[in-house]
N, CA, C and O atoms as a GROMACS GRO file, in nm:
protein
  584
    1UNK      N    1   0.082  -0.118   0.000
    1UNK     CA    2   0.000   0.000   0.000
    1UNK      C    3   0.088   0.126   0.000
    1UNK      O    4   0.060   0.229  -0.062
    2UNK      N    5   0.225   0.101   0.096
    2UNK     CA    6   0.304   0.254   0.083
    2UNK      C    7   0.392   0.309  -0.059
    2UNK      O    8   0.422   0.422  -0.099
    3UNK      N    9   0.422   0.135  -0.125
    3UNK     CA   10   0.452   0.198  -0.254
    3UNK      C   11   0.324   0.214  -0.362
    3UNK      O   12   0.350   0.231  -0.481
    4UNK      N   13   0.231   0.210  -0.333
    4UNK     CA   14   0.110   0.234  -0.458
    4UNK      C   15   0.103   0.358  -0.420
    4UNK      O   16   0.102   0.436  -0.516
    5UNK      N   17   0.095   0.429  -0.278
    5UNK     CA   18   0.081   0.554  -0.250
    5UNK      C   19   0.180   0.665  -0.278
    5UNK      O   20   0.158   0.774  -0.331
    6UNK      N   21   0.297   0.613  -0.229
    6UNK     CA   22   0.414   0.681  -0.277
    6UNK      C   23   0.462   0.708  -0.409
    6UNK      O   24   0.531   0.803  -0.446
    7UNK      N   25   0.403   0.587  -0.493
    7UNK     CA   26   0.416   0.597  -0.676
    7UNK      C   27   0.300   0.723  -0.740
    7UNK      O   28   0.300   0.783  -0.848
    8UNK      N   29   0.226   0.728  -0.647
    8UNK     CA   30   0.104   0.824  -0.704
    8UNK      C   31   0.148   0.922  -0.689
    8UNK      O   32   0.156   0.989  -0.792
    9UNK      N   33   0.195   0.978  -0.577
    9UNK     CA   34   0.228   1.073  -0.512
    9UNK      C   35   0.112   1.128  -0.370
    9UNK      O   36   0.050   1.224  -0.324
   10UNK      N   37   0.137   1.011  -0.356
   10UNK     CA   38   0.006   1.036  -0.214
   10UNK      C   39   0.106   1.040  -0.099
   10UNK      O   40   0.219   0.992  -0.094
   11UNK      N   41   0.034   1.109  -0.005
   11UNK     CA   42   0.078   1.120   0.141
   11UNK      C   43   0.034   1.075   0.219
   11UNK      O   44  -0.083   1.085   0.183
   12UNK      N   45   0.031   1.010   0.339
   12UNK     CA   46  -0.026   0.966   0.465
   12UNK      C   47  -0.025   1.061   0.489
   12UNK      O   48   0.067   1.131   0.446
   13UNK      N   49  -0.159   1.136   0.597
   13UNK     CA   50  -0.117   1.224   0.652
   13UNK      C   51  -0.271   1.185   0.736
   13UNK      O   52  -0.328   1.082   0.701
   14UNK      N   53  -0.342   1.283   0.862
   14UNK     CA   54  -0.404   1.238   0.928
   14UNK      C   55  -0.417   1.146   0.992
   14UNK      O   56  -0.534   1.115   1.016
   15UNK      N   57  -0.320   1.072   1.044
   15UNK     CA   58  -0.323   0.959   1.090
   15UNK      C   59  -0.175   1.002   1.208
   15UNK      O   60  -0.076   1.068   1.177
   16UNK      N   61  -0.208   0.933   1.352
   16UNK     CA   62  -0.103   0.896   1.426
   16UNK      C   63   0.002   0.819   1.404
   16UNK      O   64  -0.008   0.702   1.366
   17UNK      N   65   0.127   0.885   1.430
   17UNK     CA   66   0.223   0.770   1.440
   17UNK      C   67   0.219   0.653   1.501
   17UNK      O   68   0.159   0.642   1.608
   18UNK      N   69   0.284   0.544   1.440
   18UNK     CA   70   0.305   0.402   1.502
   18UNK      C   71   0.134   0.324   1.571
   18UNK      O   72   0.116   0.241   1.661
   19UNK      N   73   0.030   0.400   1.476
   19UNK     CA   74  -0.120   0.328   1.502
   19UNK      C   75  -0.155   0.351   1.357
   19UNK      O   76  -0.202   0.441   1.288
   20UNK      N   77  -0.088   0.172   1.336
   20UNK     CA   78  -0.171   0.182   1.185
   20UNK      C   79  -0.341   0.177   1.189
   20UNK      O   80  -0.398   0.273   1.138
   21UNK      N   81  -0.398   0.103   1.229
   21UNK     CA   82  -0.514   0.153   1.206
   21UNK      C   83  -0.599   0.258   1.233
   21UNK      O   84  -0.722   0.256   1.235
   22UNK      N   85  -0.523   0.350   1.255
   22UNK     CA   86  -0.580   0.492   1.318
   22UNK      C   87  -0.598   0.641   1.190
   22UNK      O   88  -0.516   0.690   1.112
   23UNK      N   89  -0.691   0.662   1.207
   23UNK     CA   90  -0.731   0.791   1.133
   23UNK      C   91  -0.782   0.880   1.199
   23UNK      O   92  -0.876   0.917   1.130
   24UNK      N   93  -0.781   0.943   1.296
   24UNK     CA   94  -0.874   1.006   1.383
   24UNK      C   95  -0.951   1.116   1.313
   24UNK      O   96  -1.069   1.132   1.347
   25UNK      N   97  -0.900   1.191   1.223
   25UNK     CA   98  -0.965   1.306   1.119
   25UNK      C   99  -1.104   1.219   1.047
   25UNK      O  100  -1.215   1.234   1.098
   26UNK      N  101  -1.083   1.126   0.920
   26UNK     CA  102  -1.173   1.022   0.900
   26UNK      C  103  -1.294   0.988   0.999
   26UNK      O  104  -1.414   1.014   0.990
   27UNK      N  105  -1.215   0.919   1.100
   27UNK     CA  106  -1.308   0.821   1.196
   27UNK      C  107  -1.384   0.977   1.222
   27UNK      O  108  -1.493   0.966   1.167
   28UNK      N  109  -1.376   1.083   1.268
   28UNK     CA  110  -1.471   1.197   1.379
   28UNK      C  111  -1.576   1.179   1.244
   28UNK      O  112  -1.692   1.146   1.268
   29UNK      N  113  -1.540   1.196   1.122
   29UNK     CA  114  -1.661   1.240   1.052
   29UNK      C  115  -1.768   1.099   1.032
   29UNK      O  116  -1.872   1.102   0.966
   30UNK      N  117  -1.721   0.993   1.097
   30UNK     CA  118  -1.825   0.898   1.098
   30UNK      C  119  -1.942   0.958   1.190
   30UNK      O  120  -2.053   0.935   1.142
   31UNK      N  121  -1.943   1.007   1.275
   31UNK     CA  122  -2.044   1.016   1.363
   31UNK      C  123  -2.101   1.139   1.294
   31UNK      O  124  -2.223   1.122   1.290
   32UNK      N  125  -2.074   1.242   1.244
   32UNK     CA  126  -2.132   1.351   1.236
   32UNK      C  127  -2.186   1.336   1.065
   32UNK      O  128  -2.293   1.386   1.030
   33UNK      N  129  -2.104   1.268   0.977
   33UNK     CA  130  -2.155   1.244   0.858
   33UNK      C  131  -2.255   1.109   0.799
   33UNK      O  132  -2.320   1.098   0.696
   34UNK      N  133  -2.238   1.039   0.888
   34UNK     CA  134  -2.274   0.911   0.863
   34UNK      C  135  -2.377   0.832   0.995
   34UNK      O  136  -2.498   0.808   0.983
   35UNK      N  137  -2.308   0.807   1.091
   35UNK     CA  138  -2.420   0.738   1.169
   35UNK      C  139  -2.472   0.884   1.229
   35UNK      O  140  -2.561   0.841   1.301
   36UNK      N  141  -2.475   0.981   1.241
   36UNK     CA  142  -2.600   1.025   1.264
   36UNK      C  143  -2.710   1.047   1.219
   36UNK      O  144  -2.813   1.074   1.281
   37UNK      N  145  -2.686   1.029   1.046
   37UNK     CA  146  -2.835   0.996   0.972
   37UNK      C  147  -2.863   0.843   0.994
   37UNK      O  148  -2.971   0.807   1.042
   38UNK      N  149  -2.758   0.745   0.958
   38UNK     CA  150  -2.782   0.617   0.914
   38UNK      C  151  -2.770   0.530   1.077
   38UNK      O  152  -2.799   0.411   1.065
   39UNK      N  153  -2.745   0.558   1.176
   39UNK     CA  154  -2.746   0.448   1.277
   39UNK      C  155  -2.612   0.330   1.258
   39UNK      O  156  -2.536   0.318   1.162
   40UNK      N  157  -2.615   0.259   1.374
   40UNK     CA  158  -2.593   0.174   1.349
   40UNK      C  159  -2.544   0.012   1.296
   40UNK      O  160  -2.465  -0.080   1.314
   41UNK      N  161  -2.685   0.073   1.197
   41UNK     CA  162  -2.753  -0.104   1.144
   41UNK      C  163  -2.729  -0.109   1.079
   41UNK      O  164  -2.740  -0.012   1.004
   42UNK      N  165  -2.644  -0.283   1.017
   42UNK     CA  166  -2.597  -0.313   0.888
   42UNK      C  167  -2.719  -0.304   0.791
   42UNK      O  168  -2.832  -0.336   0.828
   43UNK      N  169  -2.689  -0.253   0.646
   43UNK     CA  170  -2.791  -0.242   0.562
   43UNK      C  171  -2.669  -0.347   0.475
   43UNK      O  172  -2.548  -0.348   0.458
   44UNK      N  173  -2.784  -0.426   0.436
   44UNK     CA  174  -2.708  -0.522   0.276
   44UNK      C  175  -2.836  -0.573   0.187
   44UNK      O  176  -2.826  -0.675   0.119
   45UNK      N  177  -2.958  -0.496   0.192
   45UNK     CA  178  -3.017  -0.517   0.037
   45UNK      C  179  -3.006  -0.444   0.000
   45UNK      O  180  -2.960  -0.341   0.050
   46UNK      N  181  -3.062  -0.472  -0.168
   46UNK     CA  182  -3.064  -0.358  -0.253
   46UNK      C  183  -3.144  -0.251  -0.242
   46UNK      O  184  -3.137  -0.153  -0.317
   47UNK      N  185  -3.217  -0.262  -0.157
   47UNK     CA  186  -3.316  -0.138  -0.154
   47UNK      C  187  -3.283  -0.044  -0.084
   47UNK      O  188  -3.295   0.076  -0.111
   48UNK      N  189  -3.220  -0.111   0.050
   48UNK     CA  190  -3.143  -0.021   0.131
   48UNK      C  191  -3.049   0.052   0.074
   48UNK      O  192  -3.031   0.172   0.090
   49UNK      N  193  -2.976  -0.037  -0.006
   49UNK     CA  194  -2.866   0.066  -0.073
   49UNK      C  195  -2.922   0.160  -0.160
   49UNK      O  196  -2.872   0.272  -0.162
   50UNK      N  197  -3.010   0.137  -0.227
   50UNK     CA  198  -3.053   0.248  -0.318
   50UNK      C  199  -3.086   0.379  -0.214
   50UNK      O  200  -3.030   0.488  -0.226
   51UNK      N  201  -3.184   0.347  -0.114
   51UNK     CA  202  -3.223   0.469  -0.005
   51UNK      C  203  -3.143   0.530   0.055
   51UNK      O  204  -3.167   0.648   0.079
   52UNK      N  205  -2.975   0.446   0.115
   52UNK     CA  206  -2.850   0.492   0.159
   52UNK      C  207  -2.809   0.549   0.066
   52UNK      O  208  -2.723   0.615   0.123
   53UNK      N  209  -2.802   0.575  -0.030
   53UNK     CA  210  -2.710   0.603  -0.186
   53UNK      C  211  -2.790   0.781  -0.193
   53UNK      O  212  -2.725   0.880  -0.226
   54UNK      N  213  -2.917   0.784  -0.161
   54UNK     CA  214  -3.022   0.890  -0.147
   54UNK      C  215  -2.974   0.956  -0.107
   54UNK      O  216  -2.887   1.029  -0.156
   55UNK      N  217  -3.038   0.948   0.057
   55UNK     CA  218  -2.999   0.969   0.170
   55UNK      C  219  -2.847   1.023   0.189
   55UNK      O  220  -2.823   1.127   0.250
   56UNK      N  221  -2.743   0.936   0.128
   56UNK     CA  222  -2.591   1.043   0.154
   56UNK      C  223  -2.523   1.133   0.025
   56UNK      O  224  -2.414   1.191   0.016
   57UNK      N  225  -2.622   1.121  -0.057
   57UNK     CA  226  -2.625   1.260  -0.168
   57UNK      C  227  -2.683   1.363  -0.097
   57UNK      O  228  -2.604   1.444  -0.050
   58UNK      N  229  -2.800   1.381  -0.078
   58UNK     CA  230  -2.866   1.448  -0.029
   58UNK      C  231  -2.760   1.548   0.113
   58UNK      O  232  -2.735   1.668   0.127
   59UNK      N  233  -2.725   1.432   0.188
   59UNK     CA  234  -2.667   1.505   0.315
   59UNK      C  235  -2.521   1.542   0.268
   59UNK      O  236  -2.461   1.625   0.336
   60UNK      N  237  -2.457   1.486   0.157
   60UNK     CA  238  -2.346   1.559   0.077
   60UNK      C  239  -2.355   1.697   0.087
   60UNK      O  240  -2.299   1.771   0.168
   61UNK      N  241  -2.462   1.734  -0.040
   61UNK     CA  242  -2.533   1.873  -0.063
   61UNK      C  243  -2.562   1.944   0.065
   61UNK      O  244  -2.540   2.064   0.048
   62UNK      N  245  -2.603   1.919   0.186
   62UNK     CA  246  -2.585   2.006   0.297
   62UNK      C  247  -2.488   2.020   0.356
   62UNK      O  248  -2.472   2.119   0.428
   63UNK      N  249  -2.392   1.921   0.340
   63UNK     CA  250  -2.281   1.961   0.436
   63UNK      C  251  -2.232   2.014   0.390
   63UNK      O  252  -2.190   2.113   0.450
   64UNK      N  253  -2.187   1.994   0.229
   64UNK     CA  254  -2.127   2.097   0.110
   64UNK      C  255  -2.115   2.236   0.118
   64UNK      O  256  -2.016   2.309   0.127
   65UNK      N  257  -2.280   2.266   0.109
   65UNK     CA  258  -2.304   2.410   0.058
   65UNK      C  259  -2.377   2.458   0.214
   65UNK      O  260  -2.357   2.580   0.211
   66UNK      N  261  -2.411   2.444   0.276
   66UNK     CA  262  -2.457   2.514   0.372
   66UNK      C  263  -2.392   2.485   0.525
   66UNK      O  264  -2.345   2.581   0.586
   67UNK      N  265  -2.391   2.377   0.572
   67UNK     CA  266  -2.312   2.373   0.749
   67UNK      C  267  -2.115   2.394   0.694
   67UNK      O  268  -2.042   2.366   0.599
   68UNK      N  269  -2.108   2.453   0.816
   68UNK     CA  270  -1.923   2.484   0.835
   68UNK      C  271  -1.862   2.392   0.868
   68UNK      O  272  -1.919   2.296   0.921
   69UNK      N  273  -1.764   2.394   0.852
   69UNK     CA  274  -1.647   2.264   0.931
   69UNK      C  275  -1.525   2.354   0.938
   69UNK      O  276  -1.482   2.443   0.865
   70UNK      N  277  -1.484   2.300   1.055
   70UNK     CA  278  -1.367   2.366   1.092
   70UNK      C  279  -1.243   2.326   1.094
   70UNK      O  280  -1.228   2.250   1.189
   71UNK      N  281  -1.127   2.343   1.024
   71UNK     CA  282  -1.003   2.280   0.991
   71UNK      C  283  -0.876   2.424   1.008
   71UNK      O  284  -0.857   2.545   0.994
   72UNK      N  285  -0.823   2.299   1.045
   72UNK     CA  286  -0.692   2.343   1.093
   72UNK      C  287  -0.612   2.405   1.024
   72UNK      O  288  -0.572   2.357   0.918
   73UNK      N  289  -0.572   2.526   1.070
   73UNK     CA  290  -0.477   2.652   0.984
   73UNK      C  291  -0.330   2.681   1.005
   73UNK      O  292  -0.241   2.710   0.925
   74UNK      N  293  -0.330   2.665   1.141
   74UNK     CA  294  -0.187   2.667   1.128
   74UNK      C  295  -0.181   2.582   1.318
   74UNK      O  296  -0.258   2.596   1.412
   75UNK      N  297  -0.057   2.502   1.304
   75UNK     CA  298   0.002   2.487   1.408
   75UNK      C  299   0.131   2.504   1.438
   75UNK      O  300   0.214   2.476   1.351
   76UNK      N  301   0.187   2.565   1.600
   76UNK     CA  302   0.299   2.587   1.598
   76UNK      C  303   0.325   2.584   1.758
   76UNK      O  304   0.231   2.612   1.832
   77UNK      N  305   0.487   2.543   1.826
   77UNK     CA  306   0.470   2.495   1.895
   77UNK      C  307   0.569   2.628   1.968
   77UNK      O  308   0.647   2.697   1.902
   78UNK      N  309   0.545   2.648   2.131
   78UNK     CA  310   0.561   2.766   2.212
   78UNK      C  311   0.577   2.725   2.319
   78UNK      O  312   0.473   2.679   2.367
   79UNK      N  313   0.691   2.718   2.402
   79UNK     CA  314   0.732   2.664   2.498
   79UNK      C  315   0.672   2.530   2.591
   79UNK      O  316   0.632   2.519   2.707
   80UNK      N  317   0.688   2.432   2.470
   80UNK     CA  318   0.632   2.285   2.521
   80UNK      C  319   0.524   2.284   2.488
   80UNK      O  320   0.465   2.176   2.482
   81UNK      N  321   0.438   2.444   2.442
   81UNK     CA  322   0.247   2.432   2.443
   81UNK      C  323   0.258   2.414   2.293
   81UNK      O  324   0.359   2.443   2.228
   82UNK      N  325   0.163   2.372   2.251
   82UNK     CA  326   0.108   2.354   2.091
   82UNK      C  327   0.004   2.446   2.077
   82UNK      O  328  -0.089   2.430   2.157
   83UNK      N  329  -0.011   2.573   1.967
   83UNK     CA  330  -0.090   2.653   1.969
   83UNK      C  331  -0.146   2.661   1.792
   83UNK      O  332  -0.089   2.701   1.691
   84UNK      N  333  -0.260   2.610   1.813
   84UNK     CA  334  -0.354   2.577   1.724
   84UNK      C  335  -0.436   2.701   1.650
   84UNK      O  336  -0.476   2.775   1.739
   85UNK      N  337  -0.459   2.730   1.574
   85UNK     CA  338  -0.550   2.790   1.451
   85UNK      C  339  -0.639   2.723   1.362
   85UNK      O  340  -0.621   2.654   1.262
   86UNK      N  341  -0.764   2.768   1.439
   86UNK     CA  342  -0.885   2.730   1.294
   86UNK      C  343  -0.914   2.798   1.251
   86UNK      O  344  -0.878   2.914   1.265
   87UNK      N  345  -1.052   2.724   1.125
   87UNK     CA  346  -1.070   2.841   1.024
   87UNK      C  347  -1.216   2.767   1.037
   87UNK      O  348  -1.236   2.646   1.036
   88UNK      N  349  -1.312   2.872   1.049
   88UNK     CA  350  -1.433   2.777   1.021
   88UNK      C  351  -1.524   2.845   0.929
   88UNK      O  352  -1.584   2.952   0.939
   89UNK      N  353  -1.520   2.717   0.799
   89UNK     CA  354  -1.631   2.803   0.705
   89UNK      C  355  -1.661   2.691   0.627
   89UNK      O  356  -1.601   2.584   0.637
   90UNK      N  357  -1.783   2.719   0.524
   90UNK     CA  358  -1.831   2.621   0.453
   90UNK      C  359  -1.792   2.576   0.358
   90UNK      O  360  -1.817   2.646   0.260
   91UNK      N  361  -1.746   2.498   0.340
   91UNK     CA  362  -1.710   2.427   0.184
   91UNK      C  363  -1.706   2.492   0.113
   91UNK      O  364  -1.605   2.559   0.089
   92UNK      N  365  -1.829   2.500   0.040
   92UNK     CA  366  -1.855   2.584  -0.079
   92UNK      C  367  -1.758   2.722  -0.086
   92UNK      O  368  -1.691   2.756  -0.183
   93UNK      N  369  -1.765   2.775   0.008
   93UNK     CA  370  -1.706   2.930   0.014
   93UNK      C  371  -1.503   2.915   0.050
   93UNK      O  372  -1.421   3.006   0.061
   94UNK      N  373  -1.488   2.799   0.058
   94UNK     CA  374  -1.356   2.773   0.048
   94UNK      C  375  -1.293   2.755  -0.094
   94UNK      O  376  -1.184   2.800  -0.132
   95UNK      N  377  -1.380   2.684  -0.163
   95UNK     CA  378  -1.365   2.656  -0.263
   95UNK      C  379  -1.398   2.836  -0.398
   95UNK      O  380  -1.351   2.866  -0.507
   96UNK      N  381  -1.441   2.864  -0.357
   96UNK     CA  382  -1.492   2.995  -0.414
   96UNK      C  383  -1.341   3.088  -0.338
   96UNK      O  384  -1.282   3.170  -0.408
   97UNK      N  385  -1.314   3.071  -0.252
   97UNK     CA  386  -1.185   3.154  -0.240
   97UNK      C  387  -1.069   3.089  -0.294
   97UNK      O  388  -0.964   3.152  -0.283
   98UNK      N  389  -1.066   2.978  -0.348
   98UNK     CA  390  -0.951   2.916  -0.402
   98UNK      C  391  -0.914   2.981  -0.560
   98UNK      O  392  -0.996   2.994  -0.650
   99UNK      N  393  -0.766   3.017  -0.566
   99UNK     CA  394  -0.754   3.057  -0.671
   99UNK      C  395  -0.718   2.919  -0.746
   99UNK      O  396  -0.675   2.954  -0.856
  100UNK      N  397  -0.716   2.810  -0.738
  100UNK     CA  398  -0.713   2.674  -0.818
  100UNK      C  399  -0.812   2.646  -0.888
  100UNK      O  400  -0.802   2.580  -0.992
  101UNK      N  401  -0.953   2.702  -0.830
  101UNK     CA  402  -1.090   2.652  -0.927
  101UNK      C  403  -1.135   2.768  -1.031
  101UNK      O  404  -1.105   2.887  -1.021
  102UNK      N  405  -1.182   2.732  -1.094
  102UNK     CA  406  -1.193   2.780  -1.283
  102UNK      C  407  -1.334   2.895  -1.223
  102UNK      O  408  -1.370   2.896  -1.106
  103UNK      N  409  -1.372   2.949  -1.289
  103UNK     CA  410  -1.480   3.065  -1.257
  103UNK      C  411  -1.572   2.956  -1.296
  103UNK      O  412  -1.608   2.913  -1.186
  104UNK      N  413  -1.654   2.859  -1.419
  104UNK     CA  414  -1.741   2.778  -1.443
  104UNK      C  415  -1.751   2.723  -1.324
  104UNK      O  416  -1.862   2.721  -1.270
  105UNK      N  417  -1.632   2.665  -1.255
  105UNK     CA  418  -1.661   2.579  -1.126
  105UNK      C  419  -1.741   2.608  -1.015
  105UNK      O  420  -1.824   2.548  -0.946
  106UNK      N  421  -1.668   2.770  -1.021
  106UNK     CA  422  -1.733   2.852  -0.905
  106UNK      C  423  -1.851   2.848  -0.960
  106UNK      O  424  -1.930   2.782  -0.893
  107UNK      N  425  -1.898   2.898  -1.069
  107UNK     CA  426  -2.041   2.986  -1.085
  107UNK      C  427  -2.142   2.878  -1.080
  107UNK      O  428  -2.261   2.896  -1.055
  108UNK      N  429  -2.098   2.788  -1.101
  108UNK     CA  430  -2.196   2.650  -1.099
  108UNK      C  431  -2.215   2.605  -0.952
  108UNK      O  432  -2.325   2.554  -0.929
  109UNK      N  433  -2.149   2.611  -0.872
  109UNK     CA  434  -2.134   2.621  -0.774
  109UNK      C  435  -2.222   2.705  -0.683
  109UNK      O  436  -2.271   2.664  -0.578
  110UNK      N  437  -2.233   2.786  -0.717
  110UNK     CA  438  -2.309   2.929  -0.653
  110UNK      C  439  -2.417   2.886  -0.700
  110UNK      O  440  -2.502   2.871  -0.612
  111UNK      N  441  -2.452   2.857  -0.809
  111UNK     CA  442  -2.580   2.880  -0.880
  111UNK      C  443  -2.644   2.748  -0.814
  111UNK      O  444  -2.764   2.758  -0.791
  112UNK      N  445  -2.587   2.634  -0.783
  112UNK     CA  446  -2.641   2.505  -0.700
  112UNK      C  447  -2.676   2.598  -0.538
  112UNK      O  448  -2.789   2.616  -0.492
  113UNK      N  449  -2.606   2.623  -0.504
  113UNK     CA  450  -2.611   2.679  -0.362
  113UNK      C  451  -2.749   2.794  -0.363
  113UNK      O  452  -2.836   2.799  -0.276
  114UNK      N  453  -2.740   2.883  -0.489
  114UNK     CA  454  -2.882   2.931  -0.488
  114UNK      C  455  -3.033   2.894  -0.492
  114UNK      O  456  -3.134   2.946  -0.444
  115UNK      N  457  -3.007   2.782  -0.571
  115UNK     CA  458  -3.132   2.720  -0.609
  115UNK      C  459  -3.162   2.637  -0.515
  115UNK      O  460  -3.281   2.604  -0.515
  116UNK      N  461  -3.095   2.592  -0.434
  116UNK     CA  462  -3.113   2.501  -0.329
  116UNK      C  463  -3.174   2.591  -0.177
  116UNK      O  464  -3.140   2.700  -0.132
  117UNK      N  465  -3.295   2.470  -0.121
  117UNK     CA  466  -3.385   2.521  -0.070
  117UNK      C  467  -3.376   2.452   0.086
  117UNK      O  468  -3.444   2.358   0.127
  118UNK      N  469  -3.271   2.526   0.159
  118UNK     CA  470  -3.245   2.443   0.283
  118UNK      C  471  -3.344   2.352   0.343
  118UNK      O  472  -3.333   2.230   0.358
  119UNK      N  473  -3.478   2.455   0.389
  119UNK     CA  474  -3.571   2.351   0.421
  119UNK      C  475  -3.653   2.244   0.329
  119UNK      O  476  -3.687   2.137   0.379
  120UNK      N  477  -3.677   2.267   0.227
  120UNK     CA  478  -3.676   2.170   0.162
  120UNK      C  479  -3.582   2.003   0.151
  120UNK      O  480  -3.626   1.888   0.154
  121UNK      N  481  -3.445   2.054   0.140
  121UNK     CA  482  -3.355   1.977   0.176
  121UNK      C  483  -3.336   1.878   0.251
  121UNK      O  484  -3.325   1.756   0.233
  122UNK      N  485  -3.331   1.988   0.393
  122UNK     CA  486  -3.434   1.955   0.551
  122UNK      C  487  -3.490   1.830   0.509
  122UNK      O  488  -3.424   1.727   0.504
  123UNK      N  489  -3.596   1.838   0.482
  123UNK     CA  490  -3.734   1.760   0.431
  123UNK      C  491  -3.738   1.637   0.380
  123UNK      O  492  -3.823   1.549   0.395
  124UNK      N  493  -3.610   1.637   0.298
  124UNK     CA  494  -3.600   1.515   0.186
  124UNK      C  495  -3.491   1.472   0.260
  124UNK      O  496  -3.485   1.350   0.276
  125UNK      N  497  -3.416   1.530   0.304
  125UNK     CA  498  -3.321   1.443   0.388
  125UNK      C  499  -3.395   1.339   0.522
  125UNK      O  500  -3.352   1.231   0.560
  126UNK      N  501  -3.496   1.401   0.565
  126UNK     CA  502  -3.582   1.345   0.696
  126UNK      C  503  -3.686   1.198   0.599
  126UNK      O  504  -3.689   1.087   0.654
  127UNK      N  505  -3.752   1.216   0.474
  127UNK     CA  506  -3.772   1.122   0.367
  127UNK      C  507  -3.697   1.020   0.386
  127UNK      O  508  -3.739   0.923   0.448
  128UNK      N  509  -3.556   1.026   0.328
  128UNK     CA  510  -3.484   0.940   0.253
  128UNK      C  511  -3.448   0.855   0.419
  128UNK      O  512  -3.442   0.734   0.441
  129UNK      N  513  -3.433   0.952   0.500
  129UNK     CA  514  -3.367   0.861   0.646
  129UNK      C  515  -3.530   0.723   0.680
  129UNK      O  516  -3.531   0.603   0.708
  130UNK      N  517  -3.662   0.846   0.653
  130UNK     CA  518  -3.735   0.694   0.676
  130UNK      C  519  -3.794   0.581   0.647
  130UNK      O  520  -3.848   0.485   0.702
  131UNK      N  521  -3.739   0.666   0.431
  131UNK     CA  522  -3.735   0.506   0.362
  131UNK      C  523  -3.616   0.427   0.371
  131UNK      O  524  -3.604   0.327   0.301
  132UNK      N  525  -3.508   0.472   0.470
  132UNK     CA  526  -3.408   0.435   0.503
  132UNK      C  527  -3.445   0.306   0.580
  132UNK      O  528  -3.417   0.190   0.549
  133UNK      N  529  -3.521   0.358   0.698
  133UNK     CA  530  -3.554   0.307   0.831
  133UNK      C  531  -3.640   0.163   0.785
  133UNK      O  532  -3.608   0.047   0.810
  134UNK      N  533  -3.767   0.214   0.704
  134UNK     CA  534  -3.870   0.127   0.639
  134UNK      C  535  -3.782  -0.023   0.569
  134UNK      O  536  -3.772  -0.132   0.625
  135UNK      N  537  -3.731   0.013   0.445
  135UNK     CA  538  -3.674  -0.072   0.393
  135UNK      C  539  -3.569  -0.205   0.523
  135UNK      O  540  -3.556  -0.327   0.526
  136UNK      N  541  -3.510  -0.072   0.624
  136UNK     CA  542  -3.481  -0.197   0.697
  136UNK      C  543  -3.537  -0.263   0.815
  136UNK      O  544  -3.497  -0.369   0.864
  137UNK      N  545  -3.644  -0.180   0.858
  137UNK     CA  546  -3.767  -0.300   0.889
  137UNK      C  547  -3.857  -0.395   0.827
  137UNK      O  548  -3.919  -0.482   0.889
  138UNK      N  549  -3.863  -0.367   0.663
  138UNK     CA  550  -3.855  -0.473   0.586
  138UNK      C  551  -3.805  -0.608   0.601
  138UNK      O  552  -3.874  -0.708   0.620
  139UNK      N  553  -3.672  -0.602   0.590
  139UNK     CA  554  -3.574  -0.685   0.586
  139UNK      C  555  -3.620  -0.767   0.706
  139UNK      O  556  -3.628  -0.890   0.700
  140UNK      N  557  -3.651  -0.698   0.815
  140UNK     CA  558  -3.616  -0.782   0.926
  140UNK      C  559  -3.741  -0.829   0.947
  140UNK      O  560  -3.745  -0.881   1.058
  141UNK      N  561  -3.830  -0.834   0.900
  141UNK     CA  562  -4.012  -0.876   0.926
  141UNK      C  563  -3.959  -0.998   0.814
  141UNK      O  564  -3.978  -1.115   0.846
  142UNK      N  565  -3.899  -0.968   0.692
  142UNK     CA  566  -3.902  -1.078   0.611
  142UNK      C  567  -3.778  -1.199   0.703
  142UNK      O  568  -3.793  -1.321   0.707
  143UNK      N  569  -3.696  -1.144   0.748
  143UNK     CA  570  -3.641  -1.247   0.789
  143UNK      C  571  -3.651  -1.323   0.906
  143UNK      O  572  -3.581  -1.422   0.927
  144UNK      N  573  -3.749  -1.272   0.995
  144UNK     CA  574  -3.809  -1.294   1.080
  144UNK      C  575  -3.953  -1.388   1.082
  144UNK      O  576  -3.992  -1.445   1.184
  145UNK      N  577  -4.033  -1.395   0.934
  145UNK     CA  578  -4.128  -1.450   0.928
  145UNK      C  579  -4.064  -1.630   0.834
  145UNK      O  580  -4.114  -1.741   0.817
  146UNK      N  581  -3.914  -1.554   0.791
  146UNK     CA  582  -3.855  -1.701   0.767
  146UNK      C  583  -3.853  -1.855   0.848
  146UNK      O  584  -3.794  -1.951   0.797
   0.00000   0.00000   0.00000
């Protein structure tokens, strides 16, 4: 894996020393991106997946363009203390300050972020979580009446 990464030009980075299985950056956004819509519970039909597949487009597009996340700007270290800098802002508007993305990128960008109707969003995101839910009480009535 370190030479497929290293041939690409990839970096490890987010991760603790000497704990390979450790990501701690990754792992936090499980709870806040993932099991707090989805729970839990293993989903493995197809229906579920289609409703999960929904369901984390949908909450893509909000976390995207409308909630903040906060990432780290600068660190530097001051007599033994470690003194930290964030930056907290939304996706979208990071990306709109980047001089790397093309103006089409941006403007398409904006123009998604306009047309988009938080509570609405809201709405269909609360949908998709309880044909989420449905489909896998499905499952379990069918495998239960097995």
């Amino acid at each position: 894996m370190h030479r497929f990464c290293k041939g690409r030009g990839i970096d490890f980075t987010r991760s603790r020393p000497y704990r390979k299985n450790d990501s701690p950056y990754v792992e936090s956004k499980n709870w806040s991106m993932v099991r707090a819509y989805t729970g839990w519970r293993r989903y493995d039909t197809d229906e579920e997946l289609e409703a999960l597949r929904n369901l984390l487009r949908l909450i893509t597009i909000r976390h995207n363009l409308f909630m903040p996340h906060m990432r780290l700007v600068s660190r530097h270290r001051e007599d033994g203390k470690v003194h930290k800098t964030y930056d907290m802002d939304i996706p979208l508007n990071r990306v709109l300050k980047s001089p790397e993305a093309d103006a089409d990128t941006k403007q398409n960008l904006t123009n998604s972020r306009n047309s988009t109707d938080i509570v609405r969003l809201s709405k269909e995101i609360e949908q998709a979580s309880e044909r989420l839910s449905h489909a896998y009480e499905k499952k379990l009535r069918r495998l239960n009446d097995a």
